[in-house]
C-alpha positions in Angstrom: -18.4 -162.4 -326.6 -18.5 -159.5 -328.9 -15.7 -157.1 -329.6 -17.6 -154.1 -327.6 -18.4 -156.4 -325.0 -15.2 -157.5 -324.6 -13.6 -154.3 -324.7 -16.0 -152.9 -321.7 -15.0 -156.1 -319.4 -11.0 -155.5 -320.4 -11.8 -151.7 -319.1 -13.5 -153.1 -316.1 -10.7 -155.1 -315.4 -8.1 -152.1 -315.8 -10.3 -150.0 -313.6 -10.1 -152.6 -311.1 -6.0 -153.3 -310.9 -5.8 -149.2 -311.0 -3.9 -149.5 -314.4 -6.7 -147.3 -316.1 -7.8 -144.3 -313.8 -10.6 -142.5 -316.0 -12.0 -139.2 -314.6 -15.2 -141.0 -314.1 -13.6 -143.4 -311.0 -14.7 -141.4 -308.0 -13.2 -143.8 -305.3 -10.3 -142.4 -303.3 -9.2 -144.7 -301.4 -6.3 -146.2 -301.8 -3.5 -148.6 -300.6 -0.8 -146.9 -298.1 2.6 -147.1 -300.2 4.1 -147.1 -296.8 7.8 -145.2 -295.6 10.5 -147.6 -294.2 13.7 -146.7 -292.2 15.7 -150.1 -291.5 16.4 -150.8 -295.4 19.0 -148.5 -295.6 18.7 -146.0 -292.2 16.7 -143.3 -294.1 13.2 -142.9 -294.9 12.0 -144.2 -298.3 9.0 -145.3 -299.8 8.6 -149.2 -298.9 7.5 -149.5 -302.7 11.0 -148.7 -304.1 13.1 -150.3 -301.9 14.7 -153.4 -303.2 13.6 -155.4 -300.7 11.3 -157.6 -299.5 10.3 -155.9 -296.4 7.2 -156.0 -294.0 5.6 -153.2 -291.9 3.4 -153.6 -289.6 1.6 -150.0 -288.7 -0.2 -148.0 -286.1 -3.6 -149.3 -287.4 -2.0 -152.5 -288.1 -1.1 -152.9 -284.5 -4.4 -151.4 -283.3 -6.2 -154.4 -285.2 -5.2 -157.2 -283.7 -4.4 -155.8 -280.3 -1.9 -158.9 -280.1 -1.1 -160.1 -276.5 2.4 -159.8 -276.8 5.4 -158.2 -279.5 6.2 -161.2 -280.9 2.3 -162.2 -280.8 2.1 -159.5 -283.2 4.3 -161.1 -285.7 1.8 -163.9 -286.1 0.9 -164.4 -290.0 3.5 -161.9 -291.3 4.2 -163.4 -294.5 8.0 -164.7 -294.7 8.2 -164.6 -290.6 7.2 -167.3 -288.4 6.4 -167.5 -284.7 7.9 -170.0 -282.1 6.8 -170.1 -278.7 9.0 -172.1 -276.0 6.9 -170.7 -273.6 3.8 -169.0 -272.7 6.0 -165.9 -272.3 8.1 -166.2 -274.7 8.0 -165.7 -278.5 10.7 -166.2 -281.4 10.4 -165.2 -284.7 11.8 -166.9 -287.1 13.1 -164.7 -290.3 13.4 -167.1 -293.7 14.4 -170.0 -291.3 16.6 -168.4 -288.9 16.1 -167.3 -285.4 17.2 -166.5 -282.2 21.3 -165.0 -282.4 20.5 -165.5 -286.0 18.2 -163.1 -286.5 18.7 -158.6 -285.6 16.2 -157.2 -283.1 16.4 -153.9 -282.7 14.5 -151.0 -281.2 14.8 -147.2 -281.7 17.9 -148.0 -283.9 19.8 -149.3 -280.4 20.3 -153.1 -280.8 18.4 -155.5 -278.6 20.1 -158.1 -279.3 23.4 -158.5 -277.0 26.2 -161.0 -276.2 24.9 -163.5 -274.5 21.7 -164.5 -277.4 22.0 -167.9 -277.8 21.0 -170.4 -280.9 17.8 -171.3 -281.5 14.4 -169.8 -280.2 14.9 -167.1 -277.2 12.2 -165.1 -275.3 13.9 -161.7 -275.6 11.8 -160.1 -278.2 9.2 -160.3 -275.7 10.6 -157.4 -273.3 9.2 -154.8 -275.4 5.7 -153.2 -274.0 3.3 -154.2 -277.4 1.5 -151.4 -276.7 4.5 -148.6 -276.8 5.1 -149.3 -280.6 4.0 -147.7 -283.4 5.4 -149.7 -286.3 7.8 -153.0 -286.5 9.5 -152.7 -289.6 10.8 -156.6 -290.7 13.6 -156.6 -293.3 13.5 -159.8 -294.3 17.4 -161.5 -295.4 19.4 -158.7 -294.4 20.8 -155.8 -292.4 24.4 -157.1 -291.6 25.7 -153.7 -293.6 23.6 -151.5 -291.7 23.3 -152.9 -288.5 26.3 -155.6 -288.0 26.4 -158.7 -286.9 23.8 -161.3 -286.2 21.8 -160.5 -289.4 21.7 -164.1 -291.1 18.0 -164.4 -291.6 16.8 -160.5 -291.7 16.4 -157.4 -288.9 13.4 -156.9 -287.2 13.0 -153.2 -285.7 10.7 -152.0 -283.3 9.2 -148.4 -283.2 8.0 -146.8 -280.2 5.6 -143.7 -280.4 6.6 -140.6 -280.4 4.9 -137.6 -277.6 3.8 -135.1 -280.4 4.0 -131.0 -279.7 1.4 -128.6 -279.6 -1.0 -131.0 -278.0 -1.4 -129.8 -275.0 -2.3 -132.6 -271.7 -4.2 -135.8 -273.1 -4.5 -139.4 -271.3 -5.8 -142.9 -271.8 -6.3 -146.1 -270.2 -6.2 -149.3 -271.6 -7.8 -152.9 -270.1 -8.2 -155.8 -271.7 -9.4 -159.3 -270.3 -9.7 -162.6 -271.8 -12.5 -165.5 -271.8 -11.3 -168.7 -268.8 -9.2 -166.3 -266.7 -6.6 -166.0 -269.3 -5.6 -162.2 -269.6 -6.2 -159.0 -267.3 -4.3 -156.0 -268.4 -4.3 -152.2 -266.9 -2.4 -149.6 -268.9 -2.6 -145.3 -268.3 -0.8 -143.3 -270.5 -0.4 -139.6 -270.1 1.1 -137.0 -272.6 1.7 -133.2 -272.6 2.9 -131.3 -276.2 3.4 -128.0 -276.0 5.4 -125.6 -278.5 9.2 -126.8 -277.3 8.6 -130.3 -275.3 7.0 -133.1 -275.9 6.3 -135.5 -273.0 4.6 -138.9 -272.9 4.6 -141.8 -269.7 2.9 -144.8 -269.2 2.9 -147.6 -267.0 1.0 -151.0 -267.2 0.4 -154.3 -264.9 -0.7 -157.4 -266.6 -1.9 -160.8 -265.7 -1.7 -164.1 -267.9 -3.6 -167.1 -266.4 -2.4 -170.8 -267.7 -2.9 -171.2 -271.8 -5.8 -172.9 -272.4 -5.4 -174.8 -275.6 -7.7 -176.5 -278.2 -10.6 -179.2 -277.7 -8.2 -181.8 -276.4 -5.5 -179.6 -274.9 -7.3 -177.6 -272.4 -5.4 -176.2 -269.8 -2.0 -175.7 -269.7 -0.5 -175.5 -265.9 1.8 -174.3 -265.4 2.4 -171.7 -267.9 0.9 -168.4 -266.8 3.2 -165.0 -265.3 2.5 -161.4 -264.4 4.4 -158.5 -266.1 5.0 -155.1 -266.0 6.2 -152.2 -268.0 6.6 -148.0 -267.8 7.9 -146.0 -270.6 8.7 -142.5 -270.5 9.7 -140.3 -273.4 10.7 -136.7 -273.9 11.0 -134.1 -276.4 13.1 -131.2 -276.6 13.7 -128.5 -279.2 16.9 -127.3 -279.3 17.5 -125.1 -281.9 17.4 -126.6 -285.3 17.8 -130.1 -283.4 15.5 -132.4 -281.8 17.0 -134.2 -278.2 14.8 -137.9 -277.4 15.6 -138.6 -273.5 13.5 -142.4 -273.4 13.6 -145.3 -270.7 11.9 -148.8 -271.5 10.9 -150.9 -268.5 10.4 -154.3 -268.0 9.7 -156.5 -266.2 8.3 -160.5 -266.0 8.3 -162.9 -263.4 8.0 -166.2 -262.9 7.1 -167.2 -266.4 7.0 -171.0 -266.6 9.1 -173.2 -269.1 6.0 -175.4 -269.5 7.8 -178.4 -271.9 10.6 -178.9 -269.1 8.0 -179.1 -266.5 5.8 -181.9 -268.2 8.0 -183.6 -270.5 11.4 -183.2 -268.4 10.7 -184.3 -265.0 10.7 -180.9 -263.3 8.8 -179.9 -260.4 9.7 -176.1 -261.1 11.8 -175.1 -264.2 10.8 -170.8 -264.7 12.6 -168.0 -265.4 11.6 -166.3 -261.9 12.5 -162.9 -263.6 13.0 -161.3 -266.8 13.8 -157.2 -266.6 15.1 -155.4 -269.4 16.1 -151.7 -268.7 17.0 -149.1 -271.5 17.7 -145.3 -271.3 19.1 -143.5 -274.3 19.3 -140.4 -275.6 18.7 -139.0 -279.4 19.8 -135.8 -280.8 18.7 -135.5 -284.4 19.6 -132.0 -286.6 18.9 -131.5 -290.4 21.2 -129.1 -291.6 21.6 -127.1 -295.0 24.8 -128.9 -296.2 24.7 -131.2 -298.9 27.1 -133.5 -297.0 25.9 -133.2 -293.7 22.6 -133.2 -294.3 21.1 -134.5 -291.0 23.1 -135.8 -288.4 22.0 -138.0 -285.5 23.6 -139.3 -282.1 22.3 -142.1 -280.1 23.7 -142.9 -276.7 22.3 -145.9 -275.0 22.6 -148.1 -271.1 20.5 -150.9 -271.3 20.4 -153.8 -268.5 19.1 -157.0 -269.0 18.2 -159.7 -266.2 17.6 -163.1 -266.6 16.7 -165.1 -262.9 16.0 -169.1 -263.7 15.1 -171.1 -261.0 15.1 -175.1 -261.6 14.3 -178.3 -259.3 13.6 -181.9 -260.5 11.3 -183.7 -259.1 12.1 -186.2 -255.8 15.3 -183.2 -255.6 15.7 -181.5 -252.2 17.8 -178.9 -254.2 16.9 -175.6 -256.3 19.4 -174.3 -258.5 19.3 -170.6 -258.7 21.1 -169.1 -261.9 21.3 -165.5 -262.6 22.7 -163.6 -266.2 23.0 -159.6 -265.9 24.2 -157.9 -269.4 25.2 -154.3 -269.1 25.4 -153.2 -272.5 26.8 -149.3 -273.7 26.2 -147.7 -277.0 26.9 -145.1 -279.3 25.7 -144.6 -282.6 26.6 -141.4 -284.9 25.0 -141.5 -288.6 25.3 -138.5 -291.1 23.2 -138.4 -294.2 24.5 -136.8 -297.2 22.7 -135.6 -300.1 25.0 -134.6 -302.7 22.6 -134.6 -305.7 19.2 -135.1 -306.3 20.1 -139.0 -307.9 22.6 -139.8 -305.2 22.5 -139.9 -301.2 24.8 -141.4 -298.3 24.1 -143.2 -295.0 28.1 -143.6 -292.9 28.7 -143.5 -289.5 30.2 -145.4 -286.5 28.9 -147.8 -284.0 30.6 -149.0 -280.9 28.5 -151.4 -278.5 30.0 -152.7 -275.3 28.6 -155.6 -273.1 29.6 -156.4 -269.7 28.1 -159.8 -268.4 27.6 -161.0 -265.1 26.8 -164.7 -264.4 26.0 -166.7 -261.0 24.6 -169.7 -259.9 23.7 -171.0 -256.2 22.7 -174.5 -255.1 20.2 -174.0 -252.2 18.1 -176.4 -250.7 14.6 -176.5 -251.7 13.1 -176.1 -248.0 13.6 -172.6 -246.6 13.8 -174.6 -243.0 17.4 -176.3 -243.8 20.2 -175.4 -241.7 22.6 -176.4 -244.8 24.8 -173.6 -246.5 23.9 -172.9 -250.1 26.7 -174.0 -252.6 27.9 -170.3 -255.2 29.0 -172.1 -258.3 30.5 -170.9 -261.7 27.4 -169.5 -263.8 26.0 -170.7 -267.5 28.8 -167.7 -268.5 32.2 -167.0 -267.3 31.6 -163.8 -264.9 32.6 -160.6 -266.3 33.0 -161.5 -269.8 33.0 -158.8 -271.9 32.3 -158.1 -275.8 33.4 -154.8 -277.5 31.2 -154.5 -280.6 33.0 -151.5 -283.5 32.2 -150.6 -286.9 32.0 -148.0 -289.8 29.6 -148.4 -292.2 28.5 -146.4 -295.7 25.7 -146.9 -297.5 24.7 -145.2 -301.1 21.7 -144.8 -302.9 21.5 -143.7 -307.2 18.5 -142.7 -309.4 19.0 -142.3 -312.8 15.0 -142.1 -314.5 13.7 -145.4 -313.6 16.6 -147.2 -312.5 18.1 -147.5 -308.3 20.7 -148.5 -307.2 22.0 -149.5 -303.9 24.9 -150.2 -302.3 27.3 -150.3 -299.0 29.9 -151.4 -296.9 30.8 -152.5 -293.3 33.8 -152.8 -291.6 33.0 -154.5 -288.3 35.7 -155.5 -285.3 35.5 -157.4 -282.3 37.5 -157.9 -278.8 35.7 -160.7 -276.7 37.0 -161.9 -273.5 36.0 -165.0 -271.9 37.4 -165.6 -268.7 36.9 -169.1 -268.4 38.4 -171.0 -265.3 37.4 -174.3 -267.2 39.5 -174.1 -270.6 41.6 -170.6 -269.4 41.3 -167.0 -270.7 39.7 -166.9 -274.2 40.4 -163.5 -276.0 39.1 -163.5 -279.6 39.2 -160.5 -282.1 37.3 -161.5 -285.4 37.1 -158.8 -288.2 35.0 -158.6 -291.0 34.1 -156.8 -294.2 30.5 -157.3 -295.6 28.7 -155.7 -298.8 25.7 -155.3 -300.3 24.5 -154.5 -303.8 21.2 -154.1 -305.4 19.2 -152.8 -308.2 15.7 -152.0 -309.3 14.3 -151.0 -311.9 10.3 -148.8 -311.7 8.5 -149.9 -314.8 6.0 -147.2 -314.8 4.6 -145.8 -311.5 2.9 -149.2 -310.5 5.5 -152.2 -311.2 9.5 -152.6 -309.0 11.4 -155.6 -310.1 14.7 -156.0 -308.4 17.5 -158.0 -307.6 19.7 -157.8 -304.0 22.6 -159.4 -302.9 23.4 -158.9 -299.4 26.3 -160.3 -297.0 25.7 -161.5 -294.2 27.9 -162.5 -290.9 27.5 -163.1 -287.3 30.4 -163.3 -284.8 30.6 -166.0 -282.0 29.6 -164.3 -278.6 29.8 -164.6 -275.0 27.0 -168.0 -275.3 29.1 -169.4 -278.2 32.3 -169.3 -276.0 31.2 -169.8 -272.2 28.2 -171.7 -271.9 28.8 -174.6 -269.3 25.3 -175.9 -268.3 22.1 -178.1 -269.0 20.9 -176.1 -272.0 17.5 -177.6 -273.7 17.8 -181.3 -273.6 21.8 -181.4 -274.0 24.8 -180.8 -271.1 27.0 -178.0 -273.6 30.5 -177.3 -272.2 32.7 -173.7 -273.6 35.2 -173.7 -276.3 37.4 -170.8 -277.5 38.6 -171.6 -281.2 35.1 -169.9 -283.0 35.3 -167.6 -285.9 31.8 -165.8 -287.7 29.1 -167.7 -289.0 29.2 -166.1 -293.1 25.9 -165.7 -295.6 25.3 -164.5 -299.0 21.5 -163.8 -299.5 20.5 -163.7 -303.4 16.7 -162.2 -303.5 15.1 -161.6 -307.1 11.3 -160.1 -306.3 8.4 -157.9 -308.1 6.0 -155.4 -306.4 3.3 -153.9 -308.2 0.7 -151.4 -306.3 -2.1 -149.7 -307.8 -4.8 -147.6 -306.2 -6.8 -151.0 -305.7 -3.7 -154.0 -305.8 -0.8 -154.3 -304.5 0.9 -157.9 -304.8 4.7 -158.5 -304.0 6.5 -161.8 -304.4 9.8 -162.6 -303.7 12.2 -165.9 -304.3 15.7 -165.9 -302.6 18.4 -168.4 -301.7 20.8 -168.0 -298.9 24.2 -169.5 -298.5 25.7 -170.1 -295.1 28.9 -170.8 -294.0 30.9 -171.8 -291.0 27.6 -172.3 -288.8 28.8 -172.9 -285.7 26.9 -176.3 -284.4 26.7 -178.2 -281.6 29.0 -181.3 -281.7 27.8 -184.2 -279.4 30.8 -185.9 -277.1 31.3 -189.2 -277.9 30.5 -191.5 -274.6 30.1 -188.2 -272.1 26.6 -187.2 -269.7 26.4 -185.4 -267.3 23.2 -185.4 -265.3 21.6 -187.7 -267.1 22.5 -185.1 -270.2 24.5 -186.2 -273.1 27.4 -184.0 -273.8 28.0 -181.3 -276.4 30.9 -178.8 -277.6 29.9 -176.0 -280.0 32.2 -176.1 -283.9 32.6 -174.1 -286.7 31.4 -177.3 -289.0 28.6 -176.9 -290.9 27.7 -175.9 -294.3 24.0 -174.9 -295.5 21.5 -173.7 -297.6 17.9 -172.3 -297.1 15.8 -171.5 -300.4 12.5 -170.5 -300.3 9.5 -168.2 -302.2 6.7 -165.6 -300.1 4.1 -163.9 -301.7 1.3 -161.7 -300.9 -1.4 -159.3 -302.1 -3.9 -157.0 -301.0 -7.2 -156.1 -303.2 -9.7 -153.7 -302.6 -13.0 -154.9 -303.7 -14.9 -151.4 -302.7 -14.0 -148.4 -300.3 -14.8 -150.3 -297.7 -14.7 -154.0 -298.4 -10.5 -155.3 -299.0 -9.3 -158.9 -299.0 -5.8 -159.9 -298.4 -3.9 -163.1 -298.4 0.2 -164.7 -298.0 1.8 -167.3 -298.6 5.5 -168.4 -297.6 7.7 -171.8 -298.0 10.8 -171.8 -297.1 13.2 -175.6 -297.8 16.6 -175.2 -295.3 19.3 -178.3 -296.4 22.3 -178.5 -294.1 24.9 -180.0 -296.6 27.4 -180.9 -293.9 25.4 -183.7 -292.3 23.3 -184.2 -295.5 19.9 -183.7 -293.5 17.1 -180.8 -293.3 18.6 -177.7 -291.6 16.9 -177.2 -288.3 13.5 -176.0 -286.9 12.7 -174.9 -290.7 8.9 -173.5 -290.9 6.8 -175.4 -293.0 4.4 -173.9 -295.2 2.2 -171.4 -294.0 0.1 -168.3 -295.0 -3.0 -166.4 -294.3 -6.1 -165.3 -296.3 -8.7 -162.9 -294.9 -11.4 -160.2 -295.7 -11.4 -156.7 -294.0 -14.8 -154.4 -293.7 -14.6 -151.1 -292.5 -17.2 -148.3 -292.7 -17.1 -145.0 -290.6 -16.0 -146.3 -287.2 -16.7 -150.1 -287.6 -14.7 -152.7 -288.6 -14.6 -156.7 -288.8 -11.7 -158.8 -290.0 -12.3 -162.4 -290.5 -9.0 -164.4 -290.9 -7.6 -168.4 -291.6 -3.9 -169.4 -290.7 -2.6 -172.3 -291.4 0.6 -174.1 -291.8 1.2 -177.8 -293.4 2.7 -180.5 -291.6 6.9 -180.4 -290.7 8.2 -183.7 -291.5 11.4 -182.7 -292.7 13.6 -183.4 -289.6 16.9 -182.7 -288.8 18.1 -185.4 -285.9 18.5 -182.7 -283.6 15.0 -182.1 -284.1 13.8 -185.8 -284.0 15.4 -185.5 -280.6 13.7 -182.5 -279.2 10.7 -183.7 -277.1 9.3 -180.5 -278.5 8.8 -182.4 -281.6 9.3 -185.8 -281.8 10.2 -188.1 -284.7 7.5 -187.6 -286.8 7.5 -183.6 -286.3 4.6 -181.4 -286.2 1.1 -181.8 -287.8 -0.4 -179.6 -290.3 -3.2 -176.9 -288.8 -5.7 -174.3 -290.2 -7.4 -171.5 -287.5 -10.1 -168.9 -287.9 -9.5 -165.5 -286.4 -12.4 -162.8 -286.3 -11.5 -159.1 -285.2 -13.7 -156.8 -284.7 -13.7 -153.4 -283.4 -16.1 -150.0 -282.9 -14.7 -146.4 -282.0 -17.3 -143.9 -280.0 -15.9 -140.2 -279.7 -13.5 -141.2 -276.3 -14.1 -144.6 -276.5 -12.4 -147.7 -278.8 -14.3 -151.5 -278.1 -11.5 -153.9 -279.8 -12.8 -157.6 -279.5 -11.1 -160.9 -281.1 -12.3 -164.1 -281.2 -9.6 -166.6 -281.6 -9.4 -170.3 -282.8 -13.6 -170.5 -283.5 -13.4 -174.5 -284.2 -11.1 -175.0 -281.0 -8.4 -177.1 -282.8 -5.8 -178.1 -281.6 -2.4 -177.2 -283.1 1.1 -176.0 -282.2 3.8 -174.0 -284.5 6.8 -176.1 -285.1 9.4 -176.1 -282.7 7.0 -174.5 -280.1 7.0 -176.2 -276.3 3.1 -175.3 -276.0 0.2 -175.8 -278.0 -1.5 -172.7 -279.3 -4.5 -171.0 -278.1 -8.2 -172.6 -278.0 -11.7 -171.1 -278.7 -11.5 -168.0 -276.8 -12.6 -164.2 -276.9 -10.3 -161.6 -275.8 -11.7 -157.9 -275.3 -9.8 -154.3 -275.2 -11.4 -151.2 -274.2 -9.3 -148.0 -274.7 -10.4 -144.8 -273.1 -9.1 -141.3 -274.2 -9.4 -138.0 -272.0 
């Protein structure tokens, strides 16, 4: 190749990455350097921020017009879904889940006393079409939220009624090929100069799954849900007031596993409700240390009904968990130079829990008395949640630096009739520290280090009860499960790249495990006790890039492995992902677009014995999958045609650890109507 030759391709190739930008480059578009919140509880460009974080936008969301929240998750690189049920969904954060893992919504946390190990269907009681971003922090949040984040915090968004809008609607259905989805959804808002209103409320129907070539239908694992959201907004001087509720509401969402693999005529969780209602006053303020202060007071209720009968049984067991959980949250941020600013503040969380469970007979003809017995928890066990925090951020040219503090306490109070009154108060002090350094405008390398802790709660403590495939009794000698996350990673974003990539390590101590009783079952259940025993590590590597190949033409692709070894028991750590990814191409020209997509995810071999155990898995774990996705979608003035055809070869597959198989050849279609 000749020298001037050569030189023209090198200049090509500049062009291309962004790293030359002559005068003669006429394409604007480029890649959204996007602004997170739940790094360190103020707004900064995602670029800078030295971590490895995910966001999933507005146009993000409006893409894949995912079934459900944690649908939405799917293929997010570093975060990987698990689905017990059909109505269900757990995401898994760098190998951890369930009370492992912060959920969060509108800075008020979702997660509450009574999480328990392992995959849960909470993260499912958010309406999926009420958000506008999810925001996935990825091996922290423990200084800025508190306990429970091992494995990363995941916060949800929900939109925001704008002013000066005047009235505007919309209406939302959606319905899915073999009977599978039908979905009804109005939304109404009204801006004017000083309020902002916006209310909604949908109904939705899920037929059974229907898997893959071999699977087919899946009975019984359809529900029905509901939801209604309502949001205001008030100007109140030089403050903004946010009065919100969240509602809902699913019922009688089948545990499909249990019911074929367990021996259960009916095992369901006849209703799921959550209920929250907070308030939000927000005020920025002409003071260098308080800045902008906000206040969040929150009552959220949630419900969980299960209703269970083996087969042959004349007996349904009815068990019911109510959590009535309080909060207050103040934060104040300080800006007290240009190079340095301050997140502190106080958070106090209260739950109150309410357990019951009744042994009816199965035919509503029988004269005989149903039997009120003790519930999974100890009834009225509470769990006072208090901490200060501080965070700081410094710039000095093209070095940041990071760091904070959390003081967190606890008073728990389990008042078991089994093993007597259990009153715990754990304290901890956690820290993180991190640094970055810009190299130019396009390149972040950085390095984090980031406590971590999570205290036992009310499901640690109480739970007495058939709980997966084991019989677990209560104990009340627990102290906080401890990590230290190490993360080294590189981001580099140009006008046409971006690529980030991200290896970490993760040291966890005092995991509290499940500790099977020697020569005890109960109901055909072996026995279990929960310890403070274990010892673990979890290593892995994600990276991803985007690359736009025109204005309108962009490929994208992820990758994510992630190795969990518990060193106590010298085995593989539990439920750890195996390697998975996604690659895909996006087109989109004037209102058009079409997004083909692959997933995939090698085979799980490396078994822990509790999950060579789990008829979810089996001994020789779960076997390696690839899918192809295609969405598509058209908007026409007051009208947007969103269509998706999933799974296009039918295969059959299932995510590890899931108790269903995943979806088959299907086509799902959304039509959204604006007034």
């Amino acid at each position: 190749m000749s020298s001037k030759r050569y030189i023209n391709f090198m200049k090509l190739l500049l062009m291309y990455l962004g790293l030359l930008n002559p005068s003669t480059d006429s394409t604007k578009t480029e890649l959204l350097n996007e602004v997170v919140i739940t790094a360190s509880r103020s707004a900064n460009q995602e670029f800078q921020t030295p971590n490895n974080i995910k966001i999933l936008n507005k146009k993000y969301l409006k893409t894949y017009a995912s079934r459900t929240t944690p649908e939405a998750l799917i293929g997010i690189n570093g975060v990987f879904v698990q689905k017990t049920n059909h109505g269900g969904g757990s995401p898994f954060v760098r190998g951890l889940t369930g009370n492992q893992t912060l959920l969060m919504v509108d800075g008020i946390r979702l997660s509450n006393s009574t999480f328990r190990y392992g995959p849960n269907q909470y993260f499912n009681t958010i309406d999926p079409f009420s958000i506008s971003k999810i925001e996935v922090l990825k091996g922290g949040g423990s200084v800025q939220y508190g306990s429970d984040a091992l494995g990363g915090t995941i916060q949800i968004f929900t939109a925001e009624p704008e002013f000066n809008t005047k009235w505007k609607g919309n209406f939302l259905g959606r319905i899915a090929t073999q009977g599978m989805e039908q979905t009804a959804r109005g939304e109404i808002n009204y801006g004017g100069e000083k309020l902002a209103v916006s209310a909604s409320f949908g109904y939705r129907n899920f037929g059974d799954l229907v898997g893959g070539k071999l699977t087919g239908r899946q009975s019984p694992s359809g529900y029905d849900e509901q939801m209604g959201n309502f949001k205001a907004k008030l100007k109140l001087g030089k403050g903004i007031l946010v009065l919100a509720n969240q509602y809902f509401e699913a019922k009688d969402v089948p545990v499909y596993h249990k019911v074929v693999l367990e021996n259960f005529a009916i095992n369901e969780f006849q209703l799921q409700r959550r209920n929250l209602s907070y308030a939000k006053f927000n005020q920025k303020n002409n003071s260098k240390i308080f800045n902008e202060v906000s206040l969040i007071g929150s009552l959220q209720m949630t419900y969980e009904g299960r209703n269970s009968q083996k087969n042959g049984s004349t007996r349904l067991i009815q068990e019911t968990d109510k959590v009535y959980t309080k909060g207050l949250t103040t934060n104040i941020f300080s800006e007290f130079s240009e190079k340095w600013t301050v997140n502190s503040g106080i958070e106090i969380y209260h739950d109150l829990v309410r357990s019951s469970k009744v042994d009816r007979p199965a035919s509503i003809t029988s004269s005989e008395a149903p039997k009120n017995l003790r519930g999974l928890y100890p009834d009225n066990s509470t769990f006072l949640n208090y901490s200060l925090y501080s965070l700081h951020q410094f710039i000095q040219n093209h070095w940041q630096f990071s760091a904070g503090l959390r003081y967190n306490g606890f008073s728990i109070i389990v008042p078991d009739e089994t093993i007597g009154k259990t009153n715990l108060t754990p304290q901890t002090l956690v820290k993180n520290f991190s640094i970055s350094y810009l190299i130019g405008s396009k390149s972040n390398i950085y390095a984090s280090y980031n406590a971590g802790f999570r205290t036992p709660n009310v499901d640690d403590l109480g739970t007495l009860g058939i709980v997966d495939f084991r019989y677990e009794l209560p104990t009340n000698n627990l102290k906080p499960e401890k990590s230290n996350n190490y993360e080294i990673g590189y981001k580099f974003r140009s006008n046409r790249f971006s690529a980030a990539t991200a290896f970490y390590y993760s040291d966890l101590r005092d995991l509290i495990a499940r500790v099977k009783v020697p020569n005890q079952v109960i109901n055909t259940y072996s026995v279990y006790r929960k310890e403070n025993i274990e010892k673990a590590y979890i290593k892995g590597i994600e990276a991803e890039f985007e690359a736009l190949m025109s204005k309108d033409l962009k490929t994208y692709g992820g990758i994510s492995y992630t190795y969990g070894q518990n060193i106590t028991k010298n085995e593989p750590m539990r439920r750890i992902p195996p390697l998975n990814g996604r690659l895909g191409l996006e087109f989109r020209k004037n209102s058009f677009f079409i997004r083909p997509e692959l997933l995939f995810a090698s085979k799980q071999e490396r078994l822990a014995q509790g999950d060579k155990d789990d008829n979810r898995i089996g001994k020789n774990g779960t076997a390696a999958w690839q899918i192809v996705n295609i969405y598509g979608g058209y908007e026409y003035k007051w009208l947007n045609i969103n269509l998706s055809a999933q799974n296009l070869t039918n295969k059959d597959y299932r995510t590890h650890g899931s108790g269903i198989n995943g979806v088959g050849r299907s086509l799902w279609l959304t039509l959204h109507f604006e007034i």
